[in-house]
KEVEXPA-316618 format. One line per 10 residues: their letters; for each residue x, y, z of C-alpha. Coordinates in steps of 0.25 Angstrom, whole numbers. Layout:
BEGIN
a) X,Y,Z | ... $
REM end
This chain:
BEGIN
xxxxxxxxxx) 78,-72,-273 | 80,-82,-264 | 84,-75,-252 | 73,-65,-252 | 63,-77,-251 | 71,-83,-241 | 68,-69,-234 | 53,-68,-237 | 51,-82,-232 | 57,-78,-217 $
xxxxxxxxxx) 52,-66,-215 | 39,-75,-218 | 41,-84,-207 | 46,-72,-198 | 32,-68,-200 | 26,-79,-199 | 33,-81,-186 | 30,-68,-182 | 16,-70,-183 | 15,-82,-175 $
xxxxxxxxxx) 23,-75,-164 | 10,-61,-165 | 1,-74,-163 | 7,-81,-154 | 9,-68,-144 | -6,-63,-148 | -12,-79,-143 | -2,-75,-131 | -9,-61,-129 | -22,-66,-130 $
xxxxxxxxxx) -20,-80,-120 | -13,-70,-110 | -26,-59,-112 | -36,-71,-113 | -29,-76,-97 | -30,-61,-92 | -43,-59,-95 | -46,-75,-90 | -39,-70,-76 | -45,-57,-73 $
xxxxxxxxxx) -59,-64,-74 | -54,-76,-67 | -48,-69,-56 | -48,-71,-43 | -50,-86,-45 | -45,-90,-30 | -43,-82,-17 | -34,-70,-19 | -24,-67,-4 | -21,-53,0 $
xxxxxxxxxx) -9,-54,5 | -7,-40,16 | 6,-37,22 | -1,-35,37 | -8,-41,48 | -21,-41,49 | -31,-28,53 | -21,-17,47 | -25,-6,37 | -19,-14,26 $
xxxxxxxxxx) -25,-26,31 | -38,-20,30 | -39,-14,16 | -32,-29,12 | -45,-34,17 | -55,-26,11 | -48,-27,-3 | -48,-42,0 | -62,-42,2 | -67,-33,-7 $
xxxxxxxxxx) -59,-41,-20 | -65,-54,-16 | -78,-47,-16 | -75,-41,-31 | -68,-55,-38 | -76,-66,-29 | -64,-72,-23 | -57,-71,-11 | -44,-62,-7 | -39,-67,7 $
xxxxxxxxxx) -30,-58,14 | -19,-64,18 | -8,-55,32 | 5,-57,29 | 9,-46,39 | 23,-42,41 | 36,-33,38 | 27,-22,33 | 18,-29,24 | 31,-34,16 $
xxxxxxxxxx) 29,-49,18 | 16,-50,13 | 19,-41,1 | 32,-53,-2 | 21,-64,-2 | 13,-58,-12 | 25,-53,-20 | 29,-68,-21 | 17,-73,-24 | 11,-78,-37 $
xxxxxxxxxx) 5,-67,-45 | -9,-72,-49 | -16,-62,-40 | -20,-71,-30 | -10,-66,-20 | -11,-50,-17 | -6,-40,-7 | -11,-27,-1 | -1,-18,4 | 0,-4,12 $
xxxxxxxxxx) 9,7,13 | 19,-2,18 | 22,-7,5 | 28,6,0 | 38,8,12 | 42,-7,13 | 51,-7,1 | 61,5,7 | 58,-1,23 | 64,-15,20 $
xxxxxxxxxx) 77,-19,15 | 72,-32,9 | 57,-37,5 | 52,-50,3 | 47,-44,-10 | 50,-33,-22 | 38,-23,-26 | 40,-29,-40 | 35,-42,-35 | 21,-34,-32 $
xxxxxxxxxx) 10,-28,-43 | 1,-17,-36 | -13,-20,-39 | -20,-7,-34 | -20,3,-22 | -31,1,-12 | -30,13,-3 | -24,23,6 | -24,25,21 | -20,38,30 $
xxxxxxxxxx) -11,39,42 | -15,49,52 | -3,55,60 | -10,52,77 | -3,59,89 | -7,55,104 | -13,66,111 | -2,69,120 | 6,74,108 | 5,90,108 $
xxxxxxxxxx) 1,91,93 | -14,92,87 | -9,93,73 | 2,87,64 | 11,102,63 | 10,102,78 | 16,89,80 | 26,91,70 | 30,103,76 | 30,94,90 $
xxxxxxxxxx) 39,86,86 | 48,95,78 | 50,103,91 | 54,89,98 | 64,81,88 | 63,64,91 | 54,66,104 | 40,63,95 | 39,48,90 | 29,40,80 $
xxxxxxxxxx) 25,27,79 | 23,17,67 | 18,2,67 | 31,0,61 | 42,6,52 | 40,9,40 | 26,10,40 | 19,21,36 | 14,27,51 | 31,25,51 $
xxxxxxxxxx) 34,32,39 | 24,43,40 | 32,46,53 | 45,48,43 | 38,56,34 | 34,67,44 | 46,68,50 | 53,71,36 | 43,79,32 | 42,87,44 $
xxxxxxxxxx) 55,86,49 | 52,81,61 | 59,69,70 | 49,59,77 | 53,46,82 | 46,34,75 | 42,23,83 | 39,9,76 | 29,-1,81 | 25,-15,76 $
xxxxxxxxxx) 13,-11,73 | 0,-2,75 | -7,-9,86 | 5,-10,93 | 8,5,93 | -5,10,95 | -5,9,110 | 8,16,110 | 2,28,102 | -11,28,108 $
xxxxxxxxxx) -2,29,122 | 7,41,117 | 19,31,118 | 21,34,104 | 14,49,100 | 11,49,85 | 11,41,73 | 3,41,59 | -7,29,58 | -19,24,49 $
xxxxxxxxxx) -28,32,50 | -40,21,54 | -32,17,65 | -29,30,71 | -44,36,70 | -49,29,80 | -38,34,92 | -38,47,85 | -54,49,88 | -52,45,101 $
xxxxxxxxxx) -43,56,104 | -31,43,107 | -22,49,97 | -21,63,88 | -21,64,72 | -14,75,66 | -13,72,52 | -16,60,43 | -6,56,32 | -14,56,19 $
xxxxxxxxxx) -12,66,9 | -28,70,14 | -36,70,25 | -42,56,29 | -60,54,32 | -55,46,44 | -50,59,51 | -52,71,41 | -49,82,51 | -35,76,52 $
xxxxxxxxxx) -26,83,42 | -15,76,35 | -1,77,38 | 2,86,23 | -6,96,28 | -1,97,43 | 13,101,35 | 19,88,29 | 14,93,14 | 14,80,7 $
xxxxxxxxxx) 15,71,17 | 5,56,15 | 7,44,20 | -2,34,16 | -6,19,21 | -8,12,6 | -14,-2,3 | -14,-9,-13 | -17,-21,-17 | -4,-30,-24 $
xxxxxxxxxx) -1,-42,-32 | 11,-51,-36 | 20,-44,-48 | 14,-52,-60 | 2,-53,-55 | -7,-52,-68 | -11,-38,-73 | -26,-43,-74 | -27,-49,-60 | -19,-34,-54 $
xxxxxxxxxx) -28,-26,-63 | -42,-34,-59 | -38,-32,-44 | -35,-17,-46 | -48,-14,-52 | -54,-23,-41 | -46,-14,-29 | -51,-1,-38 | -65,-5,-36 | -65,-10,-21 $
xxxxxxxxxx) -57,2,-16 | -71,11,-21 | -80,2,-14 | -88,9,-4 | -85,-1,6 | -73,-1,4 | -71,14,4 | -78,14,17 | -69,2,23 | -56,10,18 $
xxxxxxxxxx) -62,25,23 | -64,18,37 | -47,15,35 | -46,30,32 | -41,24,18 | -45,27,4 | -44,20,-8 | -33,20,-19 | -35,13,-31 | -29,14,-45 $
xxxxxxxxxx) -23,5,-55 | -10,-4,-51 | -2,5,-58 | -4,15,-47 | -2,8,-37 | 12,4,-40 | 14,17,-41 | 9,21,-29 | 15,8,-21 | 29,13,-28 $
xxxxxxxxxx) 28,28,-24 | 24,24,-9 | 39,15,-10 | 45,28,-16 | 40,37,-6 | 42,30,7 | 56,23,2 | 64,36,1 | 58,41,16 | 61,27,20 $
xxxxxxxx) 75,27,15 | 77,41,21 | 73,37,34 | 81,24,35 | 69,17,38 | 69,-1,38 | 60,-7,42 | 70,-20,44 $
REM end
């Protein structure tokens, strides 16, 4: 009948039309295969920046460094740290949020990048703007006292300043950090009211801690070590979940009573969203393997730090977790940083 050939012959050309689409989207799979391959052998093909959030000679300056160097070594080109410092490492985190995402602009950020989104009412970037590469490591803070304070552990101390409610204060380079935070989150946990006392800065505090001006704080560990071996200042208790190898006789603060207290300095590497999957995963395995080298290990042991590792994935949700946690202590507190 007519009608049924007039059918046969369109579901022919529906075929054929369908055919030339699967080829036509099998070339395209193949083209886009054929240029990630051609950019994960081809890249770096020109200098890479680092962008970190700080001024030069910090902790997260520091590891920013060593990755730096230690990627030009592995791919044969040059990554050039560039300090943008500033509002907490947020203004160097928005240039790279805005910057092309060819992997040629990257960013290290610490621990302040999980407090800054609940600290600031407004952000020259949004985390959806960021992809995480990979976590490079971890750092401790040790909890010092200066020597005319009448405790020689962390129970004692607390017990010092729950007999004296608002008399006991502690510093921090700034609000919102985590020497600042840390503060907070001994006196929810243990129920005790210290008085916090921001500076603009660790060398500038310093003198006033070392002075007794200001009695206590929690600091990096490598910083601290030295004045703590001198007899300039006192630990009690560092705020890893375990004990540190740059002071192993001091014990954390979880097992001087605050069970499940951490607090951690973090540092990961991070690209522009949209960055291509082959570039993040090539950098990943790249930071996997540098983190292992045992010059590295040695560089990080001398920061009391220890490497992290693990796939993109894991650091996103390790980056989203650390917003979690320090948002709701952050909101409960009333903390701003503006």
């Amino acid at each position: 009948m007519p009608g049924q050939r007039h059918v046969g012959r369109s579901n022919a050309i529906g075929g054929m039309h369908l055919l030339k689409l699967a080829l036509k989207a099998g070339t395209f799979v193949l083209m886009m295969l054929a240029a990630t391959a051609s950019l994960t052998q081809s890249y770096p093909s020109q200098p890479v920046r680092i962008v970190i959030g700080f001024p030069p000679g910090g902790t997260t300056d520091v590891i920013g460094r060593l990755v730096a160097q230690a990627l030009a070594e592995s791919l044969g080109k040059s990554f050039i740290v560039d300090n943008r410092g500033g509002a907490s490492g947020t203004i160097g985190t928005g240039i790279v949020a805005k910057s092309e995402p060819n992997g040629y602009t990257l960013l290290v950020v610490s621990s302040t990048h999980g407090t800054a989104p609940a600290l600031y009412s407004s952000l020259p970037y949004q985390e959806k703007d960021l992809a995480p590469v990979g976590l490079i490591a971890t750092t401790p803070y040790v909890f010092v006292v200066h020597p005319s304070i009448q405790a020689s552990t962390f129970q004692e101390l607390l017990a010092l300043v729950r007999q004296n409610p608002g008399k006991y204060s502690f510093a921090s380079s700034s609000p919102g950090t985590a020497q600042h935070l840390g503060g907070e989150l001994v006196k929810r946990m243990a129920g005790v009211d210290m008085v916090h006392v921001p500076y603009k800065g660790t060398g500038v505090l310093l003198p006033d801690l070392l002075s007794g001006r200001v009695p206590m704080m929690f600091e990096n560990v490598a910083i601290m070590t030295p004045h703590i071996k001198k007899g300039s200042l006192r630990a009690l208790a560092v705020s890893s979940a375990k004990r540190t190898l740059l002071l192993p006789d001091v014990p954390t603060v979880a097992e001087s009573g605050l069970a499940g207290f951490e607090v951690l300095g973090w540092f990961a590497l991070i690209a522009p969203s949209n960055t291509a999957q082959a570039v993040i995963k090539l950098l990943n395995a790249e930071i996997n393997k540098l983190i292992v080298q045992p010059s590295i290990v040695e560089r990080f042991a001398a920061l009391g730090a220890e490497p992290l590792g693990g796939t993109p994935e894991r650091a996103a949700a390790f980056i989203r977790g650390e917003q979690e946690k320090w948002g709701k202590i952050i909101r409960d507190t009333g903390i701003k940083a503006d």
